[in-house]
N, C-alpha and C positions, 0 to 999 in steps of 0.2 A: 298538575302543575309541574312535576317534576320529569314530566314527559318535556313538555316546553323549555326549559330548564337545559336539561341533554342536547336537544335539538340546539339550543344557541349554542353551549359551548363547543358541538360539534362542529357548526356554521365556522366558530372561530379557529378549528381544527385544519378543515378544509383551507381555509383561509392562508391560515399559517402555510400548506401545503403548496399554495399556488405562490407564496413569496416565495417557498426554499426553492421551487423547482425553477423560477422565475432567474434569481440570484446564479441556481447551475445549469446555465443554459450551453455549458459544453461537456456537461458527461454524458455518458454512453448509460444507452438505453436498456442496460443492467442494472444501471442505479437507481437509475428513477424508477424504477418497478419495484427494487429494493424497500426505498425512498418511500413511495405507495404503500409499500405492505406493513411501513413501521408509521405512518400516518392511520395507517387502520386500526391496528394494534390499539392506539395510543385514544383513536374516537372509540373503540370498543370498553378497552380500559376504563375509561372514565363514566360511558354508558355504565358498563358494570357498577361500578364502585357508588352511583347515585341511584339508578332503580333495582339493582340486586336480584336482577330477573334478565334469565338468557336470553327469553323470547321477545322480551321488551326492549333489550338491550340491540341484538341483532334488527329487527322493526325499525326502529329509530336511530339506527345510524347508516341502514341501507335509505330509510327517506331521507335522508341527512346529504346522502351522499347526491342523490339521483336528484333532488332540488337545486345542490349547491352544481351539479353536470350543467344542470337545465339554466340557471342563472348564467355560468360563466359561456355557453353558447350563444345566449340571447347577446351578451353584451361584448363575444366578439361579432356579431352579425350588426349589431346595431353602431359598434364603437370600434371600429377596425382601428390600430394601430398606425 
């Protein structure tokens, strides 16, 4: 359960991610990598702090990530701007 649990609030991690980059759509492509590595950070962080297990932790925020890739692809293919 608490596997489940990380995965959402990661989802909502992600999330948050694609609004801030969304919002800075004129910085330089510095930031946003920045930007990236402090959204990981921060799904790792929380990973950490609820299952208390690196392996678990690392696991479930790389599927976290690679779902929330694969969603926002389908729904620029399907939902073009």
């Amino acid at each position: 359960m608490k596997n489940y649990i990380v995965f959402l609030f990661q989802i909502i991690v992600w999330s948050g991610y694609t609004v801030v980059e969304w919002l800075s759509d004129h910085d330089r492509m510095l930031f946003k990598v920045l930007m990236f590595l402090v959204f990981c950070y921060l799904a790792s962080y929380i990973g950490k702090a609820i299952l208390k297990s690196n392996r678990s932790t690392i696991l479930i925020t790389c599927t976290s990530l690679i779902s929330y890739a694969f969603l926002q692809l389908l729904l620029k293919e399907f939902l073009p701007y």
